[in-house]
KOLKOLPA-678920 format. One line per field, with one value per residue (C-alpha): residue number from 1; x, y, z; residue in three letters. Coordinates in nm, 2 decimals, always signed. Example, Ala and Ser with C-alpha at 12.3 -4.5 7.8 and 13.67 -1.06 7.14 Angstrom:
2
k = [1, 2]
c1 = [+1.23, +1.37]
c2 = [-0.45, -0.11]
c3 = [+0.78, +0.71]
r = [ala, ser]
This chain:
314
k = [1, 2, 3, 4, 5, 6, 7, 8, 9, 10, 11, 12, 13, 14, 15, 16, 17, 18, 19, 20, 21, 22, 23, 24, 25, 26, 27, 28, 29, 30, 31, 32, 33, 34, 35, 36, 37, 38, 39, 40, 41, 42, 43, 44, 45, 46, 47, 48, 49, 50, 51, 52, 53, 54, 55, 56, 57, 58, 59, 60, 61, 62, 63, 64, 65, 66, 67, 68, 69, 70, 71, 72, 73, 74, 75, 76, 77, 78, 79, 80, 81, 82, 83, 84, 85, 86, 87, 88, 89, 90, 91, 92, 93, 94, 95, 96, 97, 98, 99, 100, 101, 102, 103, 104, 105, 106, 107, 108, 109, 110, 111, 112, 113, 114, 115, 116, 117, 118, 119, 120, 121, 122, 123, 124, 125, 126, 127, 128, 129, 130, 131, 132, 133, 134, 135, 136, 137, 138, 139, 140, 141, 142, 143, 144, 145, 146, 147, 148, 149, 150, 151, 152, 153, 154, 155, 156, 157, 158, 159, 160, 161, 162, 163, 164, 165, 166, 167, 168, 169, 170, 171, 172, 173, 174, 175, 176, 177, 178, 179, 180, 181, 182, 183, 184, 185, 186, 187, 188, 189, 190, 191, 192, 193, 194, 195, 196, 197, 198, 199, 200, 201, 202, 203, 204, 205, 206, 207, 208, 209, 210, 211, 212, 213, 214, 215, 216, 217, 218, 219, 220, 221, 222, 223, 224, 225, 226, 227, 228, 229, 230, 231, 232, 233, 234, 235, 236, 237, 238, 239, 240, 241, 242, 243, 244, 245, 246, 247, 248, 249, 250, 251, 252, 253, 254, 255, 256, 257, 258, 259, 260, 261, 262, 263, 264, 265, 266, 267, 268, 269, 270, 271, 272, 273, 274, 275, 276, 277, 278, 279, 280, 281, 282, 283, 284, 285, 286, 287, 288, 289, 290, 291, 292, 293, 294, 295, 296, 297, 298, 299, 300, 301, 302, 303, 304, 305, 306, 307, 308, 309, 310, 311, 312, 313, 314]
c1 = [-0.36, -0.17, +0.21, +0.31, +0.66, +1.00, +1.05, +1.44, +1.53, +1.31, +1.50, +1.85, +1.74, +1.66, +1.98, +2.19, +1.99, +2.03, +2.42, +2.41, +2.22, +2.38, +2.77, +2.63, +2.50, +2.75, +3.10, +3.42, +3.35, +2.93, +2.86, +2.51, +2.19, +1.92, +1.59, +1.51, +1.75, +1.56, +1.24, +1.48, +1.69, +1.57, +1.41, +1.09, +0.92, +0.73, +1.10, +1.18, +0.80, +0.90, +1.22, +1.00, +0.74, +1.04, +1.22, +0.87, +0.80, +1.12, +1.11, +0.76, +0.93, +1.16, +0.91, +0.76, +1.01, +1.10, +0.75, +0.84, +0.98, +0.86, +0.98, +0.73, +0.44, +0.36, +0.05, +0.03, -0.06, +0.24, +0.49, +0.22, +0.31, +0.61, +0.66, +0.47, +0.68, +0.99, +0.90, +0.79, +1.12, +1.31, +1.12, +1.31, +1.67, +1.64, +2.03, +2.08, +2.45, +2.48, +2.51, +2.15, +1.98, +2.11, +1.87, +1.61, +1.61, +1.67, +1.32, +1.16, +1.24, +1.15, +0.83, +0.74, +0.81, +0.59, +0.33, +0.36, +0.36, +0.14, -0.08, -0.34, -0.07, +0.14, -0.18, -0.27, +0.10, +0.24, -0.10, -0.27, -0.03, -0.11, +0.01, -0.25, -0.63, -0.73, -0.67, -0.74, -0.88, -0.61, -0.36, -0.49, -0.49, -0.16, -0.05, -0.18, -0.03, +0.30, +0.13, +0.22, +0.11, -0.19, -0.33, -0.72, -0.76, -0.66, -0.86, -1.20, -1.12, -1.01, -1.33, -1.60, -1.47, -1.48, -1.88, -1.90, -1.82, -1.64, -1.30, -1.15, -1.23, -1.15, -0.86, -1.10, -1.39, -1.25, -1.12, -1.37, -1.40, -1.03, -1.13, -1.43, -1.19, -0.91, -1.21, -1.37, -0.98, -0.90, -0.88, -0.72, -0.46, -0.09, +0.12, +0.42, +0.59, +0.67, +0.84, +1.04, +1.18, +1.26, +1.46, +1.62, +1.79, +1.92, +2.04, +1.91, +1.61, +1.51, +1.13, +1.13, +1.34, +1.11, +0.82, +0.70, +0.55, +0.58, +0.33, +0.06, -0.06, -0.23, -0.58, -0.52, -0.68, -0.92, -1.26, -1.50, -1.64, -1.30, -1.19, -1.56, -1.47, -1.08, -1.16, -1.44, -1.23, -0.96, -1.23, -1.36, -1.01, -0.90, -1.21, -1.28, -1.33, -1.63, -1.93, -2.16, -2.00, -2.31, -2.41, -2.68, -2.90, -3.08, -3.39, -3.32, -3.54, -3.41, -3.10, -3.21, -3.42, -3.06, -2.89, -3.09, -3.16, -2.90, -2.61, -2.74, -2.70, -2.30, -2.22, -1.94, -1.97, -2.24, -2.03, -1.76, -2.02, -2.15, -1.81, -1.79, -2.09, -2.12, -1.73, -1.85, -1.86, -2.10, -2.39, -2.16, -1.91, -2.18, -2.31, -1.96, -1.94, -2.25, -2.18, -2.01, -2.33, -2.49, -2.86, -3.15, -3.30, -3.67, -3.70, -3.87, -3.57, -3.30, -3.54, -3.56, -3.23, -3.11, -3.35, -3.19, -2.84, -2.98, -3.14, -2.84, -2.63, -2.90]
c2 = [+0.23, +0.40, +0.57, +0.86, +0.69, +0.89, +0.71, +0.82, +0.66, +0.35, +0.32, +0.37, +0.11, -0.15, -0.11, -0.14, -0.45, -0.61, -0.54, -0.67, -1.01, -1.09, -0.99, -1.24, -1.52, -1.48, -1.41, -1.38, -1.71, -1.77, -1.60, -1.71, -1.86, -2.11, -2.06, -2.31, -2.11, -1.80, -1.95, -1.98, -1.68, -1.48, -1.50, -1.28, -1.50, -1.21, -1.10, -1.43, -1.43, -1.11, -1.16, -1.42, -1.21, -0.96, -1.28, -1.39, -1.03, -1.03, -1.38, -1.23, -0.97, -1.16, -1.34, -1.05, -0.97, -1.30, -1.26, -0.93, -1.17, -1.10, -1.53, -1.72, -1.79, -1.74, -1.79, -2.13, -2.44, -2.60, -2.31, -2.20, -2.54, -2.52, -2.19, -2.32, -2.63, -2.42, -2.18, -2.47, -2.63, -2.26, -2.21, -2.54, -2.41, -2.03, -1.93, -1.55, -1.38, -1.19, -0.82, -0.83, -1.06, -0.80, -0.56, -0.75, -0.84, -0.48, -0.42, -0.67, -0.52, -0.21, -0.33, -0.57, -0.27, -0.04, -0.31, -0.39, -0.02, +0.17, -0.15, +0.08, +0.32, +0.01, -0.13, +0.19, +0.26, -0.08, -0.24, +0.06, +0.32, +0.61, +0.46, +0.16, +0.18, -0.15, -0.41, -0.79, -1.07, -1.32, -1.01, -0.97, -1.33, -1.37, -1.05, -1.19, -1.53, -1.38, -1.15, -1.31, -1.04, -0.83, -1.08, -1.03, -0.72, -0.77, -1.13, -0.98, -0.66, -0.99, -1.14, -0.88, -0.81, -1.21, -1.17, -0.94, -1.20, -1.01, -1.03, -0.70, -0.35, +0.03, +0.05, +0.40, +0.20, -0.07, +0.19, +0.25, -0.14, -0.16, +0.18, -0.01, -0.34, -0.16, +0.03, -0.38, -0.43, -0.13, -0.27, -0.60, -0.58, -0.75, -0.60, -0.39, -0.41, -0.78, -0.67, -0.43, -0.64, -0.91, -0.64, -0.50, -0.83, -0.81, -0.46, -0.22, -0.01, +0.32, +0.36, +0.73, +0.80, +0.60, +0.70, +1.11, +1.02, +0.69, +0.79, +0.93, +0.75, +0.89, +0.78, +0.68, +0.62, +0.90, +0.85, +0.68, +1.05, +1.18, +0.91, +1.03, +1.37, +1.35, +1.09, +1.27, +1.60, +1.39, +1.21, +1.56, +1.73, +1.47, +1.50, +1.91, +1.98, +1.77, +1.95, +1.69, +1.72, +1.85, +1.66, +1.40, +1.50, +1.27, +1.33, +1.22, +0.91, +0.85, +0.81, +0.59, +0.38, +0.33, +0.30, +0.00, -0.14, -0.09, -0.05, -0.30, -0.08, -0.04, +0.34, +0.34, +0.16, +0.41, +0.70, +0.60, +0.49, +0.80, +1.00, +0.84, +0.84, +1.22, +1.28, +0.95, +1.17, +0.96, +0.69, +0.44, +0.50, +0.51, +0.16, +0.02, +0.18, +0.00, -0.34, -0.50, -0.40, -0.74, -0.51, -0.61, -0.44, -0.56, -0.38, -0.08, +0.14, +0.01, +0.10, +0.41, +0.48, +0.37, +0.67, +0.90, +0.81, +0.72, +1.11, +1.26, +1.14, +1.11]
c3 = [+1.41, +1.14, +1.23, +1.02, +0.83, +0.76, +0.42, +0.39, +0.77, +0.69, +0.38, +0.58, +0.85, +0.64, +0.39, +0.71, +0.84, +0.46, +0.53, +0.83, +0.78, +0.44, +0.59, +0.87, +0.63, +0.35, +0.51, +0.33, +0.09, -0.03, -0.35, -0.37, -0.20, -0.29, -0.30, +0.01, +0.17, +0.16, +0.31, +0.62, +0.58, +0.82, +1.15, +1.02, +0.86, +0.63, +0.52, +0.37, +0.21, +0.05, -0.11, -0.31, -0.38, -0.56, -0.72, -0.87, -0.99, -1.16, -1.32, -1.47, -1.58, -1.80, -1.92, -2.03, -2.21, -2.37, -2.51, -2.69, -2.93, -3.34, -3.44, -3.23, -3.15, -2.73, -2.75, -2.91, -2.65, -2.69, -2.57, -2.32, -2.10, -2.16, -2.00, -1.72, -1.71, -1.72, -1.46, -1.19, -1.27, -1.22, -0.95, -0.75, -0.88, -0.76, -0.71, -0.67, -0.56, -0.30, -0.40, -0.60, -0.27, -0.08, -0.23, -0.22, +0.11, +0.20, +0.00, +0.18, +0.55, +0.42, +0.32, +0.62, +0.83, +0.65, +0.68, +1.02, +1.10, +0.89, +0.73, +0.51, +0.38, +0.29, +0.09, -0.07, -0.18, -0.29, -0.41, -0.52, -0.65, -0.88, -1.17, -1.12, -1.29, -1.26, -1.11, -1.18, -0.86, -0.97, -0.93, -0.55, -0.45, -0.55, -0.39, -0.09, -0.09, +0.00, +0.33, +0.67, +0.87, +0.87, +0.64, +0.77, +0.64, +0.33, +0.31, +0.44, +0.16, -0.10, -0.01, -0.04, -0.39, -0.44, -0.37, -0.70, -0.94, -1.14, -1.30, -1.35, -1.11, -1.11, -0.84, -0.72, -0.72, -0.42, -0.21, -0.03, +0.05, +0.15, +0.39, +0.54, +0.59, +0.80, +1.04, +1.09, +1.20, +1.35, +1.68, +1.61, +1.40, +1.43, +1.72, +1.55, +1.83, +1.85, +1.48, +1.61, +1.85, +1.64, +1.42, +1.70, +1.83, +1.42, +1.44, +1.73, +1.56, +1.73, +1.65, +1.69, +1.39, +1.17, +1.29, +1.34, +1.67, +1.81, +2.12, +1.93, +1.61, +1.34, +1.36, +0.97, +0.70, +0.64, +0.69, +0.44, +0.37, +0.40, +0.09, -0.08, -0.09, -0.22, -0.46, -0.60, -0.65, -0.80, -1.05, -1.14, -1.17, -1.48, -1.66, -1.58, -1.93, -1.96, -1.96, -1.83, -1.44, -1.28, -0.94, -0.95, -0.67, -0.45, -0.23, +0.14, +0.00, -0.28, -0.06, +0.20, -0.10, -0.35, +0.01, +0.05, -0.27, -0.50, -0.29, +0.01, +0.29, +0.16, +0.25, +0.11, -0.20, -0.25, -0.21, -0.44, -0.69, -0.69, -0.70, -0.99, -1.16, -1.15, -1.39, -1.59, -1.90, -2.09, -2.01, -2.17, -1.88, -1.65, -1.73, -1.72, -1.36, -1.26, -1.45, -1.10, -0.88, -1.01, -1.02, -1.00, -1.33, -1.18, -0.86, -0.86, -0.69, -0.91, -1.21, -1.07, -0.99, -1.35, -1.51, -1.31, -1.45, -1.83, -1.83, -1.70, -2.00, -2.22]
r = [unk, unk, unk, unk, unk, unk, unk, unk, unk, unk, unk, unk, unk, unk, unk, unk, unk, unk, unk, unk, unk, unk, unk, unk, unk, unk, unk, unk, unk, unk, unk, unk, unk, unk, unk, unk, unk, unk, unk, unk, unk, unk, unk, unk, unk, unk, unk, unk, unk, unk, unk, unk, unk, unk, unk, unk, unk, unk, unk, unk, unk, unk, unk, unk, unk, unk, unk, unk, unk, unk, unk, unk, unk, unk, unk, unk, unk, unk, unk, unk, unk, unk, unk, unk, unk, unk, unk, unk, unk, unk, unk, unk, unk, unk, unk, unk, unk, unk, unk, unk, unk, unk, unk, unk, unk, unk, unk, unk, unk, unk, unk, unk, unk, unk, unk, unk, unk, unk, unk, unk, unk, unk, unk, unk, unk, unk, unk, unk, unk, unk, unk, unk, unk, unk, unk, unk, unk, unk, unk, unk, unk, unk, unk, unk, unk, unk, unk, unk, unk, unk, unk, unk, unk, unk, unk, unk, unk, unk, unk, unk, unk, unk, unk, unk, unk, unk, unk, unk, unk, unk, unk, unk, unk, unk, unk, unk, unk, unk, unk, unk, unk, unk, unk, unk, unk, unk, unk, unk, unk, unk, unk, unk, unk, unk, unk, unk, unk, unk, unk, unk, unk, unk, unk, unk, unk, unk, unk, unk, unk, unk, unk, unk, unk, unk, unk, unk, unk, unk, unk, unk, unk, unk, unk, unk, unk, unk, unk, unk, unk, unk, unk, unk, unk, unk, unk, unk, unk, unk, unk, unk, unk, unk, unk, unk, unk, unk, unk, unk, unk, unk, unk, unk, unk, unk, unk, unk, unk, unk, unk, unk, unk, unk, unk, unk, unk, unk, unk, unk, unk, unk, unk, unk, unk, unk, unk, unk, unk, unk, unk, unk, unk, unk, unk, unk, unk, unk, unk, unk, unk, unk, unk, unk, unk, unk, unk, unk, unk, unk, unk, unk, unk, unk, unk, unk, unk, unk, unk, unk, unk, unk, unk, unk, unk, unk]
């Protein structure tokens, strides 16, 4: 399902198409647009959805930075609804010019093209980047609220996390989930080409200098043991120095016991577990790793398989 993406021409395409739409909209003689505007903006309905997703990022932004304030008192009740009263009320009077829209929306058809073309990468690189540890579940819903296409895979991936209960997660503890969610859509997801098309009657876009090999798409994501393995090696890499990275071997039961029991017949939450578990560095680690697994500290395999961690960093 995945296409191999050309950032620099991606990046080209969609600055010309921003040009193109706002010289269109704007003319000689509008300076700005309105916020109900931009829900109608464009034709591509995840554009529009987009340059709201930036606007709210940036309004977040400023509030973050309003908060950086040393003479009050943000955290008090009172100012707490009234930021909330004042951001619903901005939120009804956006106004933006045109020369800062214009890059947003050229952001946004960058990004619903990389989404439409290439829907793990786009996950894995604008949800997930490097520079990201954790992340929160109120953080991923409100991600998704703004995804109009390819919105299954990211709601089953949403919802499996959901069934944890918990708050707060290692971003390289989810991979794997987000890995097992684009295989169950593999076959089913958005068709790229109806996007391309819609661009095209905007400003003529020739797929083969975006993508490496329009007729011959890379098969994707990696495999779950493919993730395993790289995501192990990176794991080990930061912590190297620590002397306790010694593999935790497993009997072929033991496997097909934790396989069942503690993981619930969830390959590759096992996997990543385990990647993890082995560069923990310390039990307390460890235990924090296994805190989301919701374990049942009563049956006999879980007891078991908690030993085997506890002696490792005994």
């Amino acid at each position: 399902m995945e296409n191999k993406l050309i950032s620099t021409e991606l990046e080209s395409y969609a600055r010309n198409c921003a040009r193109k739409q706002c010289l269109d909209y704007f003319g000689d003689t509008k300076i700005f647009i309105k916020g109900e505007e931009i829900l109608h903006f464009c034709n591509i309905k995840q554009v529009n959805y987009f340059i709201l997703k930036i606007i709210f990022q940036k309004w977040k932004e400023e509030i973050g930075l309003l908060k950086k304030s040393t003479f009050f008192d943000y955290d008090h009740q009172d100012v707490i609804q009234s930021i909330e009263l004042l951001s619903n009320t901005l939120s009804n009077h956006i106004l933006i010019k045109r020369d800062i829209f214009e890059t947003f929306l050229s952001k946004s058809i960058e990004e619903t093209l990389y989404l439409s073309l290439s829907p793990y990468n786009y996950f894995k690189n604008y949800f997930f980047s490097s520079d990201i540890q954790k992340v929160t579940m109120t953080e991923l819903r409100e991600k998704q609220k703004y995804l109009k296409i390819n919105n299954a895979f990211f709601e089953e991936f949403v919802q499996k996390l959901d069934s944890y209960k918990i708050h707060t997660f290692f971003v390289s503890d989810i991979m794997g989930h987000l890995q097992e969610s684009y295989y169950n859509h593999n076959s089913n997801f958005d068709d790229f080409d109806t996007v391309v098309q819609d661009f095209s009657r905007i400003l003529p876009l020739d797929l083969s200098k975006i993508v490496t090999d329009p007729k011959k798409k890379d098969t994707a994501a990696p495999t779950p043991l493919e993730i395993f393995e790289s995501e192990k090696a990176e794991i080990q890499a930061t912590v190297v120095q620590n002397k306790n990275i010694t593999p935790i071997k497993l009997s072929l039961n033991q496997k097909i016991m934790f396989l069942k029991d503690v993981f619930k017949n969830d390959m590759g939450q096992m996997n990543n577990t385990m990647a993890r578990l082995e560069s923990a560095g310390n039990k307390d680690n460890a235990l924090n790793i296994l805190s989301y697994l919701h374990l049942d500290k009563e049956n006999e395999s879980v007891i078991e398989f908690l030993e085997l961690i506890e002696a490792k960093y005994k």
